[in-house]
Backbone bond lengths (Angstrom), bond angles and torsions (degrees), N, CA, C in turn:
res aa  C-N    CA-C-N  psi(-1)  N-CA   C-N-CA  omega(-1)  CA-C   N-CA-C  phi
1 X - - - 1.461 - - 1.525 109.77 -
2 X 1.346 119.85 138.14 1.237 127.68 166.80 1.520 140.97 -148.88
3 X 1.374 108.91 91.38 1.530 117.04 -146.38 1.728 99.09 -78.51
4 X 1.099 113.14 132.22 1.534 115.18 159.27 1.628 133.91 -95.41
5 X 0.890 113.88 111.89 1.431 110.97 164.61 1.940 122.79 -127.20
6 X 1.638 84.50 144.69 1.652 106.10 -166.84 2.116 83.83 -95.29
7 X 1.452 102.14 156.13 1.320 110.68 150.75 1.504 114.62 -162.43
8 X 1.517 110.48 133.34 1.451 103.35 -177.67 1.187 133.74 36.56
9 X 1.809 94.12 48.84 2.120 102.87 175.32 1.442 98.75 -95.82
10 X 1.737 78.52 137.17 1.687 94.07 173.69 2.160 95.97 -123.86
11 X 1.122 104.52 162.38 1.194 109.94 172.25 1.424 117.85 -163.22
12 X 1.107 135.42 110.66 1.614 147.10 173.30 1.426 115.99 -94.72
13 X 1.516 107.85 122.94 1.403 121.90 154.50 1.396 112.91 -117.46
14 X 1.441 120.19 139.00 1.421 120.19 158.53 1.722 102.89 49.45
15 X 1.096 121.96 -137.79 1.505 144.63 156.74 1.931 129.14 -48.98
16 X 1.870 80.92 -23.53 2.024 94.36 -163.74 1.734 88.79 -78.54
17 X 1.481 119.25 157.95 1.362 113.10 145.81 1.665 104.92 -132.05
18 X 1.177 122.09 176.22 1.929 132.62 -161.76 1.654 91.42 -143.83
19 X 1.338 92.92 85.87 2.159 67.37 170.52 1.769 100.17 -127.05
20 X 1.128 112.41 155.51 1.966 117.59 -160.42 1.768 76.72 -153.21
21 X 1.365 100.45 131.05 1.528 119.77 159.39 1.716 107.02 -83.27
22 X 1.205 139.63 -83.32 1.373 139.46 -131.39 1.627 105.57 -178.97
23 X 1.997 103.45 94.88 1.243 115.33 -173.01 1.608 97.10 -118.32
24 X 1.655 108.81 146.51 1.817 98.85 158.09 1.462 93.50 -143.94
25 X 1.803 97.99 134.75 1.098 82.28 170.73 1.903 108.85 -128.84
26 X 1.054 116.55 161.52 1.961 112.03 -148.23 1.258 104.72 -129.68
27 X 1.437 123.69 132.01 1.405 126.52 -129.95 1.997 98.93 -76.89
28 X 1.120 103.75 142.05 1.525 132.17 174.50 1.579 110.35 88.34
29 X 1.968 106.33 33.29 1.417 82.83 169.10 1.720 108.85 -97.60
30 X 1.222 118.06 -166.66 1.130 126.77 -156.32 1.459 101.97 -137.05
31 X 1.626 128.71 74.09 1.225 133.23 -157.86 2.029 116.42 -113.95
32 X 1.346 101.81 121.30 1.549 102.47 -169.56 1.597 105.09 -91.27
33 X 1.289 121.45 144.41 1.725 106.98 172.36 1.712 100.90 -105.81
34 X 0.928 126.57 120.63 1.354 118.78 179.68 1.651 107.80 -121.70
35 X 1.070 97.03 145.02 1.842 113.40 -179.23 1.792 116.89 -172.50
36 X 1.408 116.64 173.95 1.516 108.36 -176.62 1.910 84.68 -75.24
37 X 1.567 98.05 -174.63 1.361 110.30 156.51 1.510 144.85 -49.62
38 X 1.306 147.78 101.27 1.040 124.86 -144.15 1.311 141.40 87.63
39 X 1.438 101.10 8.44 1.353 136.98 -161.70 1.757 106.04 -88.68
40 X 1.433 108.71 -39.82 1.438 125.13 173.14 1.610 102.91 111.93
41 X 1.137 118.15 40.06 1.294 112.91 -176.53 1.581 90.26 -85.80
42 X 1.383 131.93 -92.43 1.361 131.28 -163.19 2.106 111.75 -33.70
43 X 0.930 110.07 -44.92 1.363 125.02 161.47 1.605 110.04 -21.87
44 X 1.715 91.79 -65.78 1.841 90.76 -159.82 1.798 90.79 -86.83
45 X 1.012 138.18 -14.25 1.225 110.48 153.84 1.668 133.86 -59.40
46 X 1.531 112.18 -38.57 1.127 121.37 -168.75 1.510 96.35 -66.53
47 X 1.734 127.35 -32.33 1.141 137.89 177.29 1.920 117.40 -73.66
48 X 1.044 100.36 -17.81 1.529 111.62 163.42 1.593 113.06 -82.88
49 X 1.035 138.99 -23.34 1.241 168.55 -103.66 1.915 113.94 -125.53
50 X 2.065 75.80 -63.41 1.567 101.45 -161.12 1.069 106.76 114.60
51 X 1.387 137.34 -70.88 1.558 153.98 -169.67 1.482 94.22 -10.58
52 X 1.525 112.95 -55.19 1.720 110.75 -159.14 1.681 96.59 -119.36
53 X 1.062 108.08 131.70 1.865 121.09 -178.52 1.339 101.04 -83.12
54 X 0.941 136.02 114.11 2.039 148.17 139.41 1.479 123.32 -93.70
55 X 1.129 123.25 160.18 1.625 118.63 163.25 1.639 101.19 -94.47
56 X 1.562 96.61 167.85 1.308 114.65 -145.91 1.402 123.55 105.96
57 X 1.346 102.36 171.65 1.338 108.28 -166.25 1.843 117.23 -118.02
58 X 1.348 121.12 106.40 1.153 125.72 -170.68 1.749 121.74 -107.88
59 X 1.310 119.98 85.48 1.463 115.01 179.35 1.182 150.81 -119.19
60 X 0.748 139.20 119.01 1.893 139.11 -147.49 1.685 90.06 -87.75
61 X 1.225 132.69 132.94 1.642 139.53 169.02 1.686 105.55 43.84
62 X 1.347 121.37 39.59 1.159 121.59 175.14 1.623 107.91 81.80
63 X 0.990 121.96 4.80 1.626 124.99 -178.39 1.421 100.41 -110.43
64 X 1.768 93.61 123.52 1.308 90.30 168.53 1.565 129.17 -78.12
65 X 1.381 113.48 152.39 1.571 128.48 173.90 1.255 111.63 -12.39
66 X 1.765 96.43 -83.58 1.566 116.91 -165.09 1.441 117.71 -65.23
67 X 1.132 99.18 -13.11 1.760 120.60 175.72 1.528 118.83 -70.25
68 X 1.539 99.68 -31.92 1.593 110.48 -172.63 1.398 115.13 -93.64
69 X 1.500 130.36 104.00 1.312 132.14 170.08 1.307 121.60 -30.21
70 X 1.149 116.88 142.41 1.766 134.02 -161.96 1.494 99.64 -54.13
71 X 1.744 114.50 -52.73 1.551 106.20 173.66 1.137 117.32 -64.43
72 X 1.066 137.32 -33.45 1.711 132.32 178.08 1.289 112.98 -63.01
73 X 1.371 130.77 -20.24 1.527 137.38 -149.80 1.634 84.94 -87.28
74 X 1.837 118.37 -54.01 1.195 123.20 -172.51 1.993 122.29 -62.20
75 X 1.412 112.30 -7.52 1.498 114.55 151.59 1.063 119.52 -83.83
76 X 1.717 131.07 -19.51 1.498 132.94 -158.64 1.797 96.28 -93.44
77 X 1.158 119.37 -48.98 1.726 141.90 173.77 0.691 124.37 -121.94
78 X 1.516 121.67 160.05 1.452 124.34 165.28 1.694 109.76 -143.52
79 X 0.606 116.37 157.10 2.097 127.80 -163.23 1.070 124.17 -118.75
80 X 1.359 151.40 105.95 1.651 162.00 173.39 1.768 92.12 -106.06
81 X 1.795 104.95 95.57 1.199 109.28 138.99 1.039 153.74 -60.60
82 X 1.544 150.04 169.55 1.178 150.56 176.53 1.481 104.50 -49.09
83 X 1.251 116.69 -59.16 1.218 118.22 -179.92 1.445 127.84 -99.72
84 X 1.397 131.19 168.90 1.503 115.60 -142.01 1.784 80.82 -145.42
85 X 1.236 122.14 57.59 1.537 103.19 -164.35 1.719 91.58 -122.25
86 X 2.256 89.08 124.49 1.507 100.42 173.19 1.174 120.78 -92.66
87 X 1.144 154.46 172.73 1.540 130.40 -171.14 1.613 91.48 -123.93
88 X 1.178 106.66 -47.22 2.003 105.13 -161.72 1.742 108.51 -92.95
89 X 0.945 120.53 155.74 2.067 110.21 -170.88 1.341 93.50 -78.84
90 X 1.170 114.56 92.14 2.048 124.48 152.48 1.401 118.59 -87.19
91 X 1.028 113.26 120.09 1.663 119.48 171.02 1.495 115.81 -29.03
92 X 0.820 139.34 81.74 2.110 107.88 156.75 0.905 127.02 18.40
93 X 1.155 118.54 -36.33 1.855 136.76 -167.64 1.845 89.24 -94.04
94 X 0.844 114.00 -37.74 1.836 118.05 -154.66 1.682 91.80 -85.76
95 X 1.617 112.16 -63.61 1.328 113.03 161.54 1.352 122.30 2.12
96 X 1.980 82.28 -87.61 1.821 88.13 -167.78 1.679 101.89 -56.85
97 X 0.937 118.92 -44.57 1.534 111.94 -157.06 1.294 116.47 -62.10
98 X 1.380 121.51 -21.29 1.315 129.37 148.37 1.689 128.85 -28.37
99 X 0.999 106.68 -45.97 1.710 124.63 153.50 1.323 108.64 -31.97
100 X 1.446 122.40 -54.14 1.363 117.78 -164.39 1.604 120.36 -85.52
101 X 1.702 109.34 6.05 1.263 111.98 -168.40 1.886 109.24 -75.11
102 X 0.849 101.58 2.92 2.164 112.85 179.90 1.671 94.33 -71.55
103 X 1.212 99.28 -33.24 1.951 99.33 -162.93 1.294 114.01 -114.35
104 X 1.684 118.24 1.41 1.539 112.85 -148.37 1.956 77.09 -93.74
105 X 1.200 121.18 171.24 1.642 150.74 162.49 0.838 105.50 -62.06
106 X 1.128 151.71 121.37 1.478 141.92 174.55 1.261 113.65 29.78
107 X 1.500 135.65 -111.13 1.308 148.64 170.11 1.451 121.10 -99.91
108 X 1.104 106.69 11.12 1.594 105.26 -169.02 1.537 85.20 -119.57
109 X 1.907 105.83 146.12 1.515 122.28 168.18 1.556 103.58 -110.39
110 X 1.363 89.34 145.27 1.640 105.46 -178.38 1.110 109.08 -69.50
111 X 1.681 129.49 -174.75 1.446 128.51 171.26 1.606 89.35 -81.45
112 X 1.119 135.87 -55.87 1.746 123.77 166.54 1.229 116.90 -13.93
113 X 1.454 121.17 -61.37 1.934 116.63 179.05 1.444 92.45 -66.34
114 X 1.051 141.09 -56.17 1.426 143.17 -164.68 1.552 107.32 -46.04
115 X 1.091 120.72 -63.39 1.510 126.31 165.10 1.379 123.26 -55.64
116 X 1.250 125.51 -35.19 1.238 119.37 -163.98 2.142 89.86 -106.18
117 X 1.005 125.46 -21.31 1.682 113.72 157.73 1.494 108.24 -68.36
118 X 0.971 137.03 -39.64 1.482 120.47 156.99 0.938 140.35 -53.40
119 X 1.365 112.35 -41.25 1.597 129.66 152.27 1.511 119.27 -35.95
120 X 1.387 113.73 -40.99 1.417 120.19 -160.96 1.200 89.40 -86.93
121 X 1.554 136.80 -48.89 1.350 144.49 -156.41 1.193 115.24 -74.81
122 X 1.706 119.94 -37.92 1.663 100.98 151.41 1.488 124.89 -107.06
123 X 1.071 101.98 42.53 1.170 116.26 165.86 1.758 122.96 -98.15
124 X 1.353 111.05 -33.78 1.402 122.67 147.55 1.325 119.64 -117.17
125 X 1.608 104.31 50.88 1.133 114.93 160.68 1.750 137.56 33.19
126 X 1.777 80.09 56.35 1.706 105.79 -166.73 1.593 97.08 -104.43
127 X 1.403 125.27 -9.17 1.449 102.29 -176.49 1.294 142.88 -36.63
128 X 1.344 89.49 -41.15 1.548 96.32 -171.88 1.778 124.66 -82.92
129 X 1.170 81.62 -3.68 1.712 100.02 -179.60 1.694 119.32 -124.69
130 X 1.751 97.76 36.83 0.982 120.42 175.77 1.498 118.35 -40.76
131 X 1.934 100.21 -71.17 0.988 121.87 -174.07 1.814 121.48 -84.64
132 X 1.419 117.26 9.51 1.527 122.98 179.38 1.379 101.40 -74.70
133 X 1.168 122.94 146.03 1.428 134.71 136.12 1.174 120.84 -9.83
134 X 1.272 141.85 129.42 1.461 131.21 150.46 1.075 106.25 -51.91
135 X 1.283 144.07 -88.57 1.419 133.89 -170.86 1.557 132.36 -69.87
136 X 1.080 89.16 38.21 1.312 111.88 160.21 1.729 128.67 -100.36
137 X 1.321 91.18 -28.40 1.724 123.92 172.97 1.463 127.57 -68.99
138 X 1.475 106.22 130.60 1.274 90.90 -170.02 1.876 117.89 -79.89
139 X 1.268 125.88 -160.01 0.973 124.24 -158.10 1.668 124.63 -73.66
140 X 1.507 92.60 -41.23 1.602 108.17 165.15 1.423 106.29 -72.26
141 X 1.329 125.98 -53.65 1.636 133.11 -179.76 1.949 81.22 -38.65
142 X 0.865 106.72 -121.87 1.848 126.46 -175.15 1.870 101.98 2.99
143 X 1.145 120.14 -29.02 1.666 111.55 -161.44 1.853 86.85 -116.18
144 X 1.239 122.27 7.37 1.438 121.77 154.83 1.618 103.60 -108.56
145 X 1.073 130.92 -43.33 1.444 115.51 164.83 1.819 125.97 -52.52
146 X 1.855 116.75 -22.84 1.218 123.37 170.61 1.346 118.40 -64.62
147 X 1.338 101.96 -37.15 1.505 130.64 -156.99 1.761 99.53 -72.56
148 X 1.464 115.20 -48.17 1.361 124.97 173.58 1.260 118.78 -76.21
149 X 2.040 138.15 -13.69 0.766 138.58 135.40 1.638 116.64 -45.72
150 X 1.346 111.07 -65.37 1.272 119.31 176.37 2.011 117.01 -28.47
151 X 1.377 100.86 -52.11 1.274 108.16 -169.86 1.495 115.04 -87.98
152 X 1.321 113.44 -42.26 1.473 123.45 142.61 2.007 125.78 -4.80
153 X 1.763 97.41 -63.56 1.341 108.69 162.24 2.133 113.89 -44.44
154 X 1.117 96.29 -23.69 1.705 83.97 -155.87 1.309 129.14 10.72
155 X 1.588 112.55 88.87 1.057 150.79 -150.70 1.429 94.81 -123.26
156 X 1.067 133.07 142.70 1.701 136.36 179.71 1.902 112.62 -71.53
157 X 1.064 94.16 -19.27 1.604 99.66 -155.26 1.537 78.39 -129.84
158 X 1.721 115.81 135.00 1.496 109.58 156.06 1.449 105.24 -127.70
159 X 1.246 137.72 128.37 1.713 125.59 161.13 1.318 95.67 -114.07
160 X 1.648 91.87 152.87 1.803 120.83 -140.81 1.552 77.70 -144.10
161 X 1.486 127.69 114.62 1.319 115.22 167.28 1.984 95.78 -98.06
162 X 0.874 115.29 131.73 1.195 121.84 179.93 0.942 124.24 45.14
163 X 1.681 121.44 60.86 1.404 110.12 -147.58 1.914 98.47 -87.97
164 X 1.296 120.32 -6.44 1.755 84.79 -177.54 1.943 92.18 -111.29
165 X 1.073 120.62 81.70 1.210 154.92 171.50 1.109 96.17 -73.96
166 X 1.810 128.05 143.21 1.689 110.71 166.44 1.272 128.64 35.27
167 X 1.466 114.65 30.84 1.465 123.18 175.97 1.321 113.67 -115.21
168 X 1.453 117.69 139.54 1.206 118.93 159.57 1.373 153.32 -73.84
169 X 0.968 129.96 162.67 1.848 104.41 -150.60 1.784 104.71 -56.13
170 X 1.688 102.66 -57.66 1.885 99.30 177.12 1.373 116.12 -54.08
171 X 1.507 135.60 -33.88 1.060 96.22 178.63 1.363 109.34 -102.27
172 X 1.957 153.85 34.28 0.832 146.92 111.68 1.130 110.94 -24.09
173 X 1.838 112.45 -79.05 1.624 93.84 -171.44 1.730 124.63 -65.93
174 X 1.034 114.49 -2.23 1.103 116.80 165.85 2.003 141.26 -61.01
175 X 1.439 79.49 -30.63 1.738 126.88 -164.75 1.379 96.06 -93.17
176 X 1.676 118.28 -40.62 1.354 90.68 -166.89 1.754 98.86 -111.63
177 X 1.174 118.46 2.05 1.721 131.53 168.30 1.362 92.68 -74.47
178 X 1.523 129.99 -34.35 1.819 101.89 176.83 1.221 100.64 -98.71
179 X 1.614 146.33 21.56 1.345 144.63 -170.92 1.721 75.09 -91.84
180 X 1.102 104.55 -49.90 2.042 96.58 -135.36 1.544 91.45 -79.02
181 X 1.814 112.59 -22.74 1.493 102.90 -165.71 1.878 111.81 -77.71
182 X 1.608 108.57 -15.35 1.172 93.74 161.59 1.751 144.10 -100.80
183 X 1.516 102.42 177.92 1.401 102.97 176.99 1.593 126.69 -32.73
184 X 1.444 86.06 -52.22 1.926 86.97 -171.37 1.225 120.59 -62.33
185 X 1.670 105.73 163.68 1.120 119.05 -169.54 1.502 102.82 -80.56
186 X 1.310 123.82 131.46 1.743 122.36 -169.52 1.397 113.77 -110.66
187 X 0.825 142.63 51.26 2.179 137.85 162.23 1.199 114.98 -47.06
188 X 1.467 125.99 110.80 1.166 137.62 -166.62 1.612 110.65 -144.39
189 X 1.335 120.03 113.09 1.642 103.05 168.42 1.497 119.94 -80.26
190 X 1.064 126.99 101.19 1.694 138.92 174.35 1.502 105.67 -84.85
191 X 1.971 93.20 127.37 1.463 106.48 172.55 1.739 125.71 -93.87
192 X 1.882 99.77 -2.59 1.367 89.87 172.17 1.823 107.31 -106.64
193 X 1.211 123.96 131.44 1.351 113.30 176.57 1.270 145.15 -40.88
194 X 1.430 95.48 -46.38 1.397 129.88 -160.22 1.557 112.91 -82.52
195 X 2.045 115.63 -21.57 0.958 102.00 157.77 1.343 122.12 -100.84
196 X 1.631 113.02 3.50 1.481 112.21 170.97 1.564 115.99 -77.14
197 X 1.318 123.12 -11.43 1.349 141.07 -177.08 1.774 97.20 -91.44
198 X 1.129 138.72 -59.26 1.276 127.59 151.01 1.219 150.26 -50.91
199 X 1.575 112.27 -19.07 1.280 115.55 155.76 1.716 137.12 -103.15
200 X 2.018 95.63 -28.74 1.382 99.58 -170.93 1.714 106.92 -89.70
201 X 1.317 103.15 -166.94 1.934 97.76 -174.54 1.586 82.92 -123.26
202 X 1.415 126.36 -31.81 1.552 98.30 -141.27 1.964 78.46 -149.05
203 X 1.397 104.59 149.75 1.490 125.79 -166.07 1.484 132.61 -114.78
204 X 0.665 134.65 125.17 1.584 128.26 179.51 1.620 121.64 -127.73
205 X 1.507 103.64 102.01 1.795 83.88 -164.30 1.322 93.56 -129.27
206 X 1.538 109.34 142.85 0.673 137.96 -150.22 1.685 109.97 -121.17
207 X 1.339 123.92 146.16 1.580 131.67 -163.33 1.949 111.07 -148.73
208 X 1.326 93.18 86.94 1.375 86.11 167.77 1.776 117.98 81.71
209 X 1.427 107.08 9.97 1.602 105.90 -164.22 1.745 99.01 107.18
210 X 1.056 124.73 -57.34 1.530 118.95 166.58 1.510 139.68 -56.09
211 X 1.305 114.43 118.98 1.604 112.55 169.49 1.491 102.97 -62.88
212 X 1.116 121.14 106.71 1.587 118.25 151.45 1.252 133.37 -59.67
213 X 1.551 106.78 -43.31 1.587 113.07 -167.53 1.873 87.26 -157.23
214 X 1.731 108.00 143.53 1.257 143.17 143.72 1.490 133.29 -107.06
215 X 1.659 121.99 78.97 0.757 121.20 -168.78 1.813 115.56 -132.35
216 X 1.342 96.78 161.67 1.619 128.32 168.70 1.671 110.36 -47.89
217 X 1.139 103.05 140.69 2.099 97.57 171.17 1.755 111.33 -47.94
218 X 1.352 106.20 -52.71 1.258 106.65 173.50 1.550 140.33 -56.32
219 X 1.239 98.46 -7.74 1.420 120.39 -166.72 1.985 105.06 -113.56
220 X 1.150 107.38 -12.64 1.590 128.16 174.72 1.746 112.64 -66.51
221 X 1.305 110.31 71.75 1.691 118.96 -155.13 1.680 93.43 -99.06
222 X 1.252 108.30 141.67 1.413 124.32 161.57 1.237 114.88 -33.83
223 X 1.734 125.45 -29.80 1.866 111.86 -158.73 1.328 79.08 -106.65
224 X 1.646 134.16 -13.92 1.484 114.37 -171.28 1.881 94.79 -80.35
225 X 1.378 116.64 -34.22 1.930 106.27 -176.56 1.328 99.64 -62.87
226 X 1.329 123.91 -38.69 1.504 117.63 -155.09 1.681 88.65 -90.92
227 X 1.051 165.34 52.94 1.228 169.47 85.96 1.443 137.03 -84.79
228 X 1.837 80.96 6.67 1.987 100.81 171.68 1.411 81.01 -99.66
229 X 1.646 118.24 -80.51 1.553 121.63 -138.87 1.801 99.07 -85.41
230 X 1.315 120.32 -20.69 1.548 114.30 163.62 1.880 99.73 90.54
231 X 1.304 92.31 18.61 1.628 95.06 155.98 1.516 113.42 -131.87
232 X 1.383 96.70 -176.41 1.504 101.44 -166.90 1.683 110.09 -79.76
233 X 1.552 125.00 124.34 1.394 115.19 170.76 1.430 121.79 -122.12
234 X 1.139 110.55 148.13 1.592 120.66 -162.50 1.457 110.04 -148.32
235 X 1.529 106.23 120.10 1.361 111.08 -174.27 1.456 111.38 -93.58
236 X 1.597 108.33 117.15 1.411 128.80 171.68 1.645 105.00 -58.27
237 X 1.777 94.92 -168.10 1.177 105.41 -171.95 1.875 109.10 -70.65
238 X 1.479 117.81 -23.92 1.341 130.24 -145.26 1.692 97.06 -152.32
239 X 1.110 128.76 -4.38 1.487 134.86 -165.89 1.263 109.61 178.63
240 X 1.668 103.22 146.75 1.591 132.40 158.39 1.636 95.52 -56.36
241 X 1.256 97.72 131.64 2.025 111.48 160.13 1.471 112.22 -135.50
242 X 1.422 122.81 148.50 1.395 131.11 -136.44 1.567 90.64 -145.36
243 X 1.313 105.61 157.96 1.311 98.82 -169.85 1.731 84.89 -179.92
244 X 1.819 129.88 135.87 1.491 136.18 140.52 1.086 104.53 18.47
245 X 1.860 141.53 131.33 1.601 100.59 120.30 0.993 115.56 -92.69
């Protein structure tokens, strides 16, 4: 289990500011951050994270953040950035298994990582590209091989900044039908609505550095998008549709 709570984060860059009064979020929800660009979504993850220092108060099970050693942080979460960039030629196979280094003995992986990196690998349907290069891979290939690192960790908490990035439509829905079917807790900022409205339960959108609204699927109303993204929204028969105002 791993409960999160935000309190009174503020964060300044340059011109940008991040400020969040009083968030909790309680293990296995399934939470989207949505906003235009620039909005501070990737930000307040990196600030959930550690990556980026703010005041306020940030704590996983009542422990604070800055309190928790860098290795401990990697059992509590785990992180799928924007970008997916490997530097040295690691297998696919080596990749994912990388995931398991939070739990492995020193340098050695158990038959446990051994099983459960396979697990991950056809599970987003990496088998066959076990043995390729990472950079050899194309763009969606590489951000489904992150994605199985990512999960690999089994980490209680996962944030996915954009996780179906360079994805294709099947395995989007694929990606985010095993997001919602598991345990962990999922924080993800999603740029298309319509599948954050189908997959996630609960919302966080964000305006300019501001949380505007924390809400329920049901509570995800047409005048609240069109007063996030500043166009017009209108709920179809099956979907939000957007349009100028």
């Amino acid at each position: 289990m791993a409960e999160l709570r935000v309190s009174k984060l503020h964060f300044k860059r340059g011109t940008f500011c991040l400020a969040l009064d009083d968030i909790t979020i309680v293990q296995g929800e399934k939470v989207a951050i949505l906003g235009e660009n620039g909005s501070g979504k990737s930000t307040l993850l990196q600030l959930l994270c550690g990556l980026l220092s703010g005041h306020g108060r940030i704590s996983y099970d009542g422990r604070i953040l800055k309190n928790i050693p860098v290795a401990e942080r990697a059992l509590l979460f785990a992180l799928l950035t924007q970008t997916s960039e490997v530097i040295f030629p690691f297998s696919v196979e080596e990749v994912v298994r990388f995931g398991r280094f939070p739990h492995a003995q020193g340098n050695n992986f158990s038959d446990e990582d051994d099983e459960l990196t396979e697990h991950h690998l056809n599970m987003l349907d990496l088998s066959a590209l076990r043995d390729r290069h990472f950079s050899q891979l194309s763009g969606g290939e590489q951000r489904r091989v992150m994605l199985a690192r990512v999960l690999n960790q089994k980490a209680p908490i996962i944030y996915l900044d954009e996780p179906n990035a360079s994805l294709d439509i099947r395995h989007t829905l694929d990606i985010f039908e095993l997001l919602t079917s598991r345990e962990e807790t999922v924080i993800a900022p999603v740029h298309d609505i319509n599948l954050a409205e189908r997959f996630f339960d609960r919302f966080l959108l964000l305006k300019r550095g501001t949380l505007l609204a924390d809400v329920k699927r049901d509570q995800l109303t047409p005048e609240l998008l069109t007063e996030t993204y500043d166009v017009q929204v209108a709920c179809g028969a099956a979907a939000f549709t957007f349009q100028h105002q």
